[in-house]
C-alpha positions as CSV (number, residue, x, y, z in Angstrom):
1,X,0.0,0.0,0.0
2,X,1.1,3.0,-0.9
3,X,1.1,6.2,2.0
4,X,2.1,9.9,1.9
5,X,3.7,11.2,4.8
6,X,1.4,11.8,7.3
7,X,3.6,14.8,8.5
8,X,0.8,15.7,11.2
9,X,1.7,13.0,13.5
10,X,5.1,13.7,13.5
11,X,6.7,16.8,16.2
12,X,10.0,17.1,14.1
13,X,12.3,16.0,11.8
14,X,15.8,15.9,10.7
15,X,19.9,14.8,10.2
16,X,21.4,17.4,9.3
17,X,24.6,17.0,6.6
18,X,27.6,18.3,7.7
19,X,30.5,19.0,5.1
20,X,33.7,19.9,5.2
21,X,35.2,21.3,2.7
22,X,38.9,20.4,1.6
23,X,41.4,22.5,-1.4
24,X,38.8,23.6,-4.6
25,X,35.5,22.9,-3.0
26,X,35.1,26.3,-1.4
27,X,32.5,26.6,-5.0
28,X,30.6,23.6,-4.0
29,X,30.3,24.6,-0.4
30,X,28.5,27.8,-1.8
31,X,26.1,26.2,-3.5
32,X,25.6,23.6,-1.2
33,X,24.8,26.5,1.7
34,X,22.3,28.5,-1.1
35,X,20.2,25.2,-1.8
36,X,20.0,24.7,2.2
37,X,19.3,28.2,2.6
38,X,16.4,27.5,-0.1
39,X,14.8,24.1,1.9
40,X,12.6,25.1,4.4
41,X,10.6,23.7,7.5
42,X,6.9,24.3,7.4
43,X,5.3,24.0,10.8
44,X,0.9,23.5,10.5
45,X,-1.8,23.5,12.8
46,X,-4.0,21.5,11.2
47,X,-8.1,20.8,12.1
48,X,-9.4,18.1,10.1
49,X,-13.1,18.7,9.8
50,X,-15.2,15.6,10.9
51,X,-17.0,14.2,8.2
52,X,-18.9,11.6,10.0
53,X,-20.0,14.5,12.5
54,X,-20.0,17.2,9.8
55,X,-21.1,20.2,11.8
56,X,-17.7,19.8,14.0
57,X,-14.0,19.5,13.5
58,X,-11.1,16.9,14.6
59,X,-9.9,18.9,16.9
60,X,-6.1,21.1,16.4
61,X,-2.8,18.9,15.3
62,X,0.2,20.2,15.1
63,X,2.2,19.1,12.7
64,X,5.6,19.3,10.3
65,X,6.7,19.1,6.7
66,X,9.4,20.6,4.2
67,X,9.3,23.5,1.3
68,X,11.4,24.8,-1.4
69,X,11.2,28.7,-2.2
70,X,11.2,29.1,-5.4
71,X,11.1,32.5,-7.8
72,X,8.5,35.5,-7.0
73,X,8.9,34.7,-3.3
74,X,7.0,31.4,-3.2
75,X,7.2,28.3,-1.3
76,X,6.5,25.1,-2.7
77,X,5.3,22.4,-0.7
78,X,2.8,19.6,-0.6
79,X,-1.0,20.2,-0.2
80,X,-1.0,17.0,2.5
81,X,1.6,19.1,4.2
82,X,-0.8,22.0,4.7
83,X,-4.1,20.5,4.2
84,X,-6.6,21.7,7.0
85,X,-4.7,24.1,8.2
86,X,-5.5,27.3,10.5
87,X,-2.0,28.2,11.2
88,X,1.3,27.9,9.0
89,X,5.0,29.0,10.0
90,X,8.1,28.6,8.3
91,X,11.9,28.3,8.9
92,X,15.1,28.7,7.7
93,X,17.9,26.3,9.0
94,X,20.5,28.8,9.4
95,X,17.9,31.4,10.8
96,X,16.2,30.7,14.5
97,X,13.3,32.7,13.4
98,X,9.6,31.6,12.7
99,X,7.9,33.2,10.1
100,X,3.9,33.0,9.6
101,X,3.2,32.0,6.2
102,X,-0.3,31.8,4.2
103,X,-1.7,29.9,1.2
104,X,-1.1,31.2,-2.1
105,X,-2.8,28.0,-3.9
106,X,-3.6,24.5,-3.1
107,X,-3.4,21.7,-5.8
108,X,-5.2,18.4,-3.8
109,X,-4.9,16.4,-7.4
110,X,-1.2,17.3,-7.5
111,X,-0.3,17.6,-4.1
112,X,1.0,20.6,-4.5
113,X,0.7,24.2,-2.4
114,X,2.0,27.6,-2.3
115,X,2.7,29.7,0.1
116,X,3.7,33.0,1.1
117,X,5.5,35.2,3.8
118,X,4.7,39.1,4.2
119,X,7.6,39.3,6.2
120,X,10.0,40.3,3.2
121,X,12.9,39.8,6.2
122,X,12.5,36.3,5.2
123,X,13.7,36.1,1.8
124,X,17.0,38.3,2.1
125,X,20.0,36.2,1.0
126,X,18.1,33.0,0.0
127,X,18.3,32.5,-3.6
128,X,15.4,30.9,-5.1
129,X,16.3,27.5,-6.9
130,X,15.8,27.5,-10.7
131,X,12.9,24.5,-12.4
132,X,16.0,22.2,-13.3
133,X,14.2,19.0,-15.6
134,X,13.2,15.3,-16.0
135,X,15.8,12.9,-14.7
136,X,16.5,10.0,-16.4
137,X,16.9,6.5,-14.9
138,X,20.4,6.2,-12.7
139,X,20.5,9.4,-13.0
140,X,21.2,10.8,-8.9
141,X,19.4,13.4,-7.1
142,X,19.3,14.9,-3.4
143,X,17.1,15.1,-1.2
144,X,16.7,17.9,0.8
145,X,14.3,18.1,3.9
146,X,13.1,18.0,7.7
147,X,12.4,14.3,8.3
148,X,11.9,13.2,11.7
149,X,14.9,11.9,13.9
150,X,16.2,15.6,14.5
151,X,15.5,18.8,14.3
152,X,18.1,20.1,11.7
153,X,17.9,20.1,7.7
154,X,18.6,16.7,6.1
155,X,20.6,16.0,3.0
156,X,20.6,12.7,1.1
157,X,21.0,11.1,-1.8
158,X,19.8,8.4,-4.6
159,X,19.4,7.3,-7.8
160,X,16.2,7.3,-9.9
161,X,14.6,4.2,-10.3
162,X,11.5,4.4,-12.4
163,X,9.6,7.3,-14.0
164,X,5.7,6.5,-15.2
165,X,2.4,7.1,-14.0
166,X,1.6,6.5,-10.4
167,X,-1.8,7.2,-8.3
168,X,-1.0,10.2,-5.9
169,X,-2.1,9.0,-2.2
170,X,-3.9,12.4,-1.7
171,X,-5.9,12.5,-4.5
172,X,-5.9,8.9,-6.3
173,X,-5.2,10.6,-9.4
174,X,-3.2,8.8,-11.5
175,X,0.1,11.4,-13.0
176,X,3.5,11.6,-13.6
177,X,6.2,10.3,-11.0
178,X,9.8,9.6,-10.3
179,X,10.4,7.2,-8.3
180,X,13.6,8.0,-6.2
181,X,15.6,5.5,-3.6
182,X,17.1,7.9,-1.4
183,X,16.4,7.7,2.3
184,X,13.0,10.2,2.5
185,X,11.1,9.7,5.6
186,X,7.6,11.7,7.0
187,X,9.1,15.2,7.4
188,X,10.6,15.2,3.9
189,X,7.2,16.1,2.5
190,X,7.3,19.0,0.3
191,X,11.2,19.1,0.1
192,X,13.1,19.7,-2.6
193,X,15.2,17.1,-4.3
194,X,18.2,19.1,-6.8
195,X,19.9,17.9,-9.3
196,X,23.0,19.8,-10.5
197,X,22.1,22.8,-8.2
198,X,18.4,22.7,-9.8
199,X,14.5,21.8,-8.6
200,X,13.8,18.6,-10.5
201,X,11.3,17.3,-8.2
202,X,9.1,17.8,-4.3
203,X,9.3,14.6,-2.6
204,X,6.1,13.5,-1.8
205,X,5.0,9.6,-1.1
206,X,6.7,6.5,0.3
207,X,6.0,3.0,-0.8
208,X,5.3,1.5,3.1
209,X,5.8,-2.2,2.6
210,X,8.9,-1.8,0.7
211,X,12.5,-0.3,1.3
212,X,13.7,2.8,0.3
213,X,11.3,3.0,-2.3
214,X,10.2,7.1,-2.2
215,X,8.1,9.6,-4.7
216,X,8.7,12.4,-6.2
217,X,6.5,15.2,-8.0
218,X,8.4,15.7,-10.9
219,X,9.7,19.3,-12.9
220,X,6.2,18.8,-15.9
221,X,3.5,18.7,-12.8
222,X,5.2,21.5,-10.9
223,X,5.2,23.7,-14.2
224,X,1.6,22.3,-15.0
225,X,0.4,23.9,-11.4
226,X,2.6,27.1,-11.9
227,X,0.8,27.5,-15.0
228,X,-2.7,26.6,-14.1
229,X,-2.2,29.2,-11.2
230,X,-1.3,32.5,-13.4
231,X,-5.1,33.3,-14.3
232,X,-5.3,33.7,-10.8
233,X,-7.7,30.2,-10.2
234,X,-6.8,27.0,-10.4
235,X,-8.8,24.4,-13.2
236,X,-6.8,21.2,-12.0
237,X,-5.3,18.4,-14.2
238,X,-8.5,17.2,-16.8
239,X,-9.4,14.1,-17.0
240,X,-10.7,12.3,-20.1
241,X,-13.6,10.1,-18.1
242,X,-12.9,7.1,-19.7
243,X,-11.7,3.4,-18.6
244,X,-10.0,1.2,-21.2
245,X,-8.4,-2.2,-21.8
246,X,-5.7,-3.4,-23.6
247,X,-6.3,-5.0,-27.0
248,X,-3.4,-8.1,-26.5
249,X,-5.5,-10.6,-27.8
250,X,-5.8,-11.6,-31.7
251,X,-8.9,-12.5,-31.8
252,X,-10.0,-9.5,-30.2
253,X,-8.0,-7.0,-32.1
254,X,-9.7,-9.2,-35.1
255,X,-13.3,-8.5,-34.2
256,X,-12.3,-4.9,-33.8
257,X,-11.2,-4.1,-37.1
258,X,-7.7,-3.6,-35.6
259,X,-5.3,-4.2,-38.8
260,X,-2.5,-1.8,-37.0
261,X,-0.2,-1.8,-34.4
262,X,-1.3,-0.4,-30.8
263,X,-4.8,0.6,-29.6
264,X,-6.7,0.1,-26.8
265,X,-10.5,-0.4,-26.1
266,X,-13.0,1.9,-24.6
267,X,-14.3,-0.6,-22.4
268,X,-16.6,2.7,-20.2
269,X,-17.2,6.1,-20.8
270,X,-18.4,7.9,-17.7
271,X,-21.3,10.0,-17.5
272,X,-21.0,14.4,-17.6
273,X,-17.2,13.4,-18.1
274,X,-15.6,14.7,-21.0
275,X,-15.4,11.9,-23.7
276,X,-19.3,11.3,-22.8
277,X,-21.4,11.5,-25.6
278,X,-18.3,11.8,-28.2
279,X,-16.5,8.3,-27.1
280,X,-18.2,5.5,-26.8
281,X,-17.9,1.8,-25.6
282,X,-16.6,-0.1,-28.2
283,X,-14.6,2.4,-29.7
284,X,-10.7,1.6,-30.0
285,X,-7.8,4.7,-29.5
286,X,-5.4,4.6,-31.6
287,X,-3.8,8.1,-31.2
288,X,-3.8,10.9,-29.1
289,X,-2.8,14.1,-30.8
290,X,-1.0,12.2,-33.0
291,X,0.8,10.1,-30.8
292,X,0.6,6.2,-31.6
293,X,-1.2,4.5,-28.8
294,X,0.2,1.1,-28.1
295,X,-1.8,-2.1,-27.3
296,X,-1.0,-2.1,-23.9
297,X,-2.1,1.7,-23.1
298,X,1.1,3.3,-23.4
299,X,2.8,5.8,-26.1
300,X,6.5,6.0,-26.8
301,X,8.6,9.0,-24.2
302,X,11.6,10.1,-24.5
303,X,13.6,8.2,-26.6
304,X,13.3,4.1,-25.8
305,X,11.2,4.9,-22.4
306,X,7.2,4.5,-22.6
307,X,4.4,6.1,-20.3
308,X,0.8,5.4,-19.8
309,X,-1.7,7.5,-22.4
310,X,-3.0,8.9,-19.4
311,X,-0.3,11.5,-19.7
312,X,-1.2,12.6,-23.0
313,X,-4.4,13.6,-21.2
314,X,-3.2,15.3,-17.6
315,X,-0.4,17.4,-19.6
316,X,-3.4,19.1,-21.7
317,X,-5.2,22.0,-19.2
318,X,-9.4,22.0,-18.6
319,X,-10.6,24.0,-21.6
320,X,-8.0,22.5,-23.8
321,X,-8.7,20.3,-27.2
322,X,-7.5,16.7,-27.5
323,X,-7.9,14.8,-31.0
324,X,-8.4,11.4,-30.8
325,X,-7.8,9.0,-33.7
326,X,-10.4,6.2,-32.8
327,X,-11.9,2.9,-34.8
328,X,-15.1,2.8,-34.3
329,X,-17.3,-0.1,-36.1
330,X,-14.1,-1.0,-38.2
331,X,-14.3,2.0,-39.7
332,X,-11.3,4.6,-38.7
333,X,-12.0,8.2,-37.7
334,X,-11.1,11.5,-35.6
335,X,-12.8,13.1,-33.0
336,X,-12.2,16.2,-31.3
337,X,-12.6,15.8,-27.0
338,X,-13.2,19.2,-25.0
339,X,-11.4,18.8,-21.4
340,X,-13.7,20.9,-19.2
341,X,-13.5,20.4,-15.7
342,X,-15.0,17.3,-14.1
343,X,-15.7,16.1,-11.2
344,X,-16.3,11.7,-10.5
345,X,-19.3,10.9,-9.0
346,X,-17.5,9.8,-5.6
347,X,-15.7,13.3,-4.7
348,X,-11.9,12.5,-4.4
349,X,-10.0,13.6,-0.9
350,X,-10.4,17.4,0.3
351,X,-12.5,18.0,-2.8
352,X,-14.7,19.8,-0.2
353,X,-13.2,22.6,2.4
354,X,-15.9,21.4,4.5
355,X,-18.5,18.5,4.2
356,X,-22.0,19.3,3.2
357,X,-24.6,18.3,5.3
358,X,-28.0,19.1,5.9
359,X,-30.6,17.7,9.0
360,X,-34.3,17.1,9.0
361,X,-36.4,15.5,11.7
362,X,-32.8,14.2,13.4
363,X,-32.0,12.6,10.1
364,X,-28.0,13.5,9.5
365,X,-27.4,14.0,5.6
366,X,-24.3,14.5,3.7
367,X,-22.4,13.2,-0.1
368,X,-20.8,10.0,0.3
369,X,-17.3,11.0,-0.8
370,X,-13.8,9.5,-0.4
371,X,-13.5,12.1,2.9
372,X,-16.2,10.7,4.1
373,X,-14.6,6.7,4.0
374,X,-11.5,7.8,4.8
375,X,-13.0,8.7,8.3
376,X,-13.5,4.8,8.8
377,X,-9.5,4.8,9.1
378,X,-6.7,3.0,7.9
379,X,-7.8,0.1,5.2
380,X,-11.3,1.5,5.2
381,X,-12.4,-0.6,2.5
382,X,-12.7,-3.1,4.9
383,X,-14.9,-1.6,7.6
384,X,-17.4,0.8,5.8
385,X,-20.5,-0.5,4.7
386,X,-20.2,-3.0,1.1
387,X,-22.6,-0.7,-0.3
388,X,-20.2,2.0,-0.1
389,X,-17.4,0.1,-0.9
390,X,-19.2,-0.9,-4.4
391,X,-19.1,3.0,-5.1
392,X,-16.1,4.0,-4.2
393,X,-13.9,1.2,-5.7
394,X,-16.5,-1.3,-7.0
395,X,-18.6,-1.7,-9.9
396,X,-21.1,1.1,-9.0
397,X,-18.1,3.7,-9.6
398,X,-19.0,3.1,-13.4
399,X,-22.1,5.3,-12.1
400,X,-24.5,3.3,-14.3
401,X,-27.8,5.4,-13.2
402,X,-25.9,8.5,-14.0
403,X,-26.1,10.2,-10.5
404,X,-24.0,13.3,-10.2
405,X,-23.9,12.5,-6.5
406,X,-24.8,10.0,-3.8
407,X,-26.8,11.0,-1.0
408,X,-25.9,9.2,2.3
409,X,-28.0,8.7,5.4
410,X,-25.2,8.7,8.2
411,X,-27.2,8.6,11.2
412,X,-30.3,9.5,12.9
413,X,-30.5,12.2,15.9
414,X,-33.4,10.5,18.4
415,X,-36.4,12.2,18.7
416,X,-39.9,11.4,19.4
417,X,-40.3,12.5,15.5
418,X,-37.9,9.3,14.6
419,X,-38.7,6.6,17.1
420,X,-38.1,3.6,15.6
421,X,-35.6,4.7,13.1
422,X,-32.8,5.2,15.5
423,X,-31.0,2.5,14.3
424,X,-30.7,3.7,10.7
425,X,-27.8,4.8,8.9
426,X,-24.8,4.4,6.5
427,X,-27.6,3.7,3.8
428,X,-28.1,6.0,0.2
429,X,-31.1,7.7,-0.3
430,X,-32.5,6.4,-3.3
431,X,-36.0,8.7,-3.4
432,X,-37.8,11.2,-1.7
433,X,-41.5,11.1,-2.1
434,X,-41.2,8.8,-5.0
435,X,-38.6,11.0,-7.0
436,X,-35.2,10.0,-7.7
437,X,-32.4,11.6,-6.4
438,X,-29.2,12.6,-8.9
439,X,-27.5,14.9,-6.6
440,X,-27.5,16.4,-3.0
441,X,-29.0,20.0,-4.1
442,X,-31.9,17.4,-6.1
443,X,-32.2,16.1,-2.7
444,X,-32.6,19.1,-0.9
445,X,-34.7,21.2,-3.0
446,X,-37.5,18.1,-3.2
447,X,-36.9,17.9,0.9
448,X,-37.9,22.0,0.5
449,X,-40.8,21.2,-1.6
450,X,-42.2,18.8,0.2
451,X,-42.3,20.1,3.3
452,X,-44.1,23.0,1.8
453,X,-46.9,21.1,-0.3
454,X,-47.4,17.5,1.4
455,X,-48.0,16.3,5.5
456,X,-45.2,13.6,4.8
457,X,-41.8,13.2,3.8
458,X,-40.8,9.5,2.7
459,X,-37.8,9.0,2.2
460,X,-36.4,5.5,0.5
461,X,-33.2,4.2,0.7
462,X,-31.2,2.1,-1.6
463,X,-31.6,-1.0,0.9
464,X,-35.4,-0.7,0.6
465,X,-35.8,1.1,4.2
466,X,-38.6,3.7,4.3
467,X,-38.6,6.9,6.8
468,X,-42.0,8.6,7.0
469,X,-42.0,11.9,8.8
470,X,-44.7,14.5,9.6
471,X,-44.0,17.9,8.5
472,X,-46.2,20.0,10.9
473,X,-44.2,21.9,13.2
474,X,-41.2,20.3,11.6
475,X,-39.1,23.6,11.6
476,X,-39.7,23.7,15.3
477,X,-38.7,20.3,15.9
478,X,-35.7,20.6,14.0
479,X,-34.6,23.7,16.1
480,X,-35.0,21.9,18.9
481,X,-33.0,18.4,18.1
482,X,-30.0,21.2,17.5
483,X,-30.1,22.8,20.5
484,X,-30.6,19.8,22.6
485,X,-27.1,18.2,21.0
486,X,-25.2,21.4,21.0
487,X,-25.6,21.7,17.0
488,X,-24.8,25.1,15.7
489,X,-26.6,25.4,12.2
490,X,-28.8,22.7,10.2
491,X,-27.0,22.9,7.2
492,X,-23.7,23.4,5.9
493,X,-23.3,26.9,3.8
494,X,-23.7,25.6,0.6
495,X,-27.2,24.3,1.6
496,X,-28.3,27.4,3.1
497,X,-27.8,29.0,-0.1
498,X,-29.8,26.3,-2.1
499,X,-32.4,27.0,0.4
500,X,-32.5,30.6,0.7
501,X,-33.1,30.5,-3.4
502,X,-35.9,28.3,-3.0
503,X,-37.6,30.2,-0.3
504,X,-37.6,34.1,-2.0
């Protein structure tokens, strides 16, 4: 299993290099001392909202992580590093002075964050390091960083092992990675790692069950963020919204029409992503912008190397134009795919700043999400309920019914308005007084509806269970489940809004 650094649970972090230099390395010393100078400890106070209780928070962490300042006065560090934070320092090693810092942008699909410092104090003397580029294989890097074991900057080193397309633990997105064997432990997060003096990569994830196997986010995902960033928002890698296979078999690539080399089959296209309703199931890829596609899902990179298609796609930006070169019923054509910005039916970690909720009659609402299962802990797949499971990483994630969302019932407040459905929860709300439900705004506005117009609200669940509740007075009763469990608001912001459209 792969983890991130979990940087919250540690206090400190690191080994601190010591050279010494002899005749003719005064040079190296120099630059050795500008890319310390240039590595820098981020402390957080983090507070994790709750998302099982999602009026309420974790409660405050602290905890610690690495950055890299980098031109303009920026730090560059991971978005785990800072995620959930309301309070963010940083520190030079050769300076005993915190400085507060504050978010310039978060990338959760990249891991990636800036920051800031007002304090212009801070940057006198560092020079920023310079975007350096892709390593190669054997090629060695250093690691630069605040790992735990000490409370001084580390320095180490390794050679590059493998560069493809890996899932990023904080966002399960699948991008470009260099995998790296130097010794990087939970502090390194957000570090730099040099090569020849330049940024060629922020260390990011470990592989847990093996040994000195570390991540990197390389030099073309860094740049991808930088440039997302300079329209002042941020769109996010696209997405294509598709799943595939690879077209190996002969008698396969036979009924096909496949007479070429490469391809691979469009075995799902998902719904409101964007290859639905120009790809279709059935079709076979055979280039992307002109690049070959080969048979097992890869094109040819940088001389004899090969990556997954899936770069093709996440080095595009939302709004951009992709051509695809597809067979489609034997017959060979080209289709142009918009990227606009999509989001998967179940949200992917810290999609939401804070979880959406809504109560009614002691009924606790929210979007299943992968938040949400997350809050079941480590391996949650094998605690939360099957039916989420079959969602998140299951079948169900093909999103067959084409819901834009999933409604959950988490649990139910007691009440005499209630009794006997106290034991209800972890179930997906299937219908509200007989009409479907495609997203969590759908849900609430035919909860708002109802309550106006009809003396019931039934609400069915996807495991058949059935909640009746009387409306009259239900306003009052609502206000008064809150107050007797210390509840601040009914609803998260976002529903209020919903709400105070619907009710001019």
């Amino acid at each position: 299993m792969i983890k991130h650094f979990k940087c919250s649970y540690f206090a400190v972090l690191v080994l601190l290099c010591v050279l010494f230099p002899g005749r003719g390395e005064a040079a190296s010393l120099n630059q050795e001392i500008s890319l310390i100078d240039a590595a820098v400890k981020v402390f957080v106070t983090s507070n994790r909202m709750d998302y099982y209780r999602p009026w309420q928070s974790e409660g405050i962490i602290p905890g610690v992580g690495s950055g890299a300042i980098i031109s303009g006065n920026r730090i560059l560090t991971n978005a785990h590093v800072i995620a959930d934070h309301t309070f963010i320092q940083v520190k030079k090693d050769r300076d005993p002075k915190k400085y507060t810092a504050n978010v310039l942008a978060i990338g959760n699909d990249c891991d990636l964050a800036l920051l800031e410092v007002d304090d212009p104090e801070f940057f006198k003397g560092v020079h920023p390091l310079e975007m350096g580029g892709l390593p190669k294989q054997q090629d060695s890097v250093m690691v630069i960083g605040y790992p735990q074991g000490g409370g001084k900057i580390s320095i180490t080193e390794g050679v590059v092992s493998r560069i493809e397309v890996t899932n990023y633990v904080q966002s399960s997105r699948q991008l470009l990675t260099v995998q790296i064997d130097a010794a990087i432990n939970p502090g390194n997060s957000g570090g730099p790692v040099v090569q020849n003096g330049k940024l060629v990569g922020i260390a990011m994830q470990i592989f847990q069950s093996g040994e000195n196997i570390g991540y990197m986010i390389p030099v073309p995902i860094i740049d991808h963020f930088l440039k997302d960033l300079k329209d002042g928002g941020y769109e996010g890698f696209p997405m294509l919204g598709i799943e595939y296979k690879n077209t190996e078999n002969a008698t396969l690539r036979e009924f096909y029409g496949i007479t070429d080399e490469g391809g691979v089959l469009v075995s799902k296209v998902l719904p409101f992503s964007p290859a639905y309703g120009t790809l279709r199931e059935g079709d076979v890829i055979l280039e992307v912008n002109g690049i070959p596609i080969g048979e097992d899902g890869t094109f040819p990179f940088r001389g004899n190397e090969r990556l997954s298609m899936i770069h093709l796609i996440t080095e595009a930006h939302v709004g951009d134009d992709v051509s695809i070169k597809i067979i489609r019923e034997k017959k060979m054509e080209t289709l142009k795919v918009h990227l606009k910005h999509f989001v998967v039916m179940i949200p992917q970690p810290k999609y939401f700043n804070k979880p959406p909720y809504f109560i009614y009659g002691g009924l606790v609402f929210t979007v299943l999400s992968t938040d949400l299962l997350y809050s079941w802990g480590q391996r949650w797949w094998e605690k939360t309920p099957i039916d989420f499971t079959y969602y998140a990483i299951g079948a169900g994630r093909l999103n067959e019914q084409e819901q834009e969302q999933i409604v959950v019932l988490l649990s139910v407040l007691p009440d005499d308005i209630n009794i006997g459905y106290h034991e209800i929860g972890n179930e997906m709300v299937a219908k509200v007084n007989g009409e479907d439900i495609k997203s969590f705004e759908d849900f609430i506005l035919i909860i708002n509806k109802v309550k106006k117009s009809e003396p019931y609200t039934i609400i069915e669940t996807q495991n058949k269970s059935t909640i009746i509740l009387a409306n009259k007075d239900i306003d009052e009763v609502n206000k008064q489940i809150l107050k007797r469990n210390n509840i601040p608001y009914q609803c998260s912001e976002d529903v209020a809004q919903w709400l105070d459209k619907d009710n001019p």
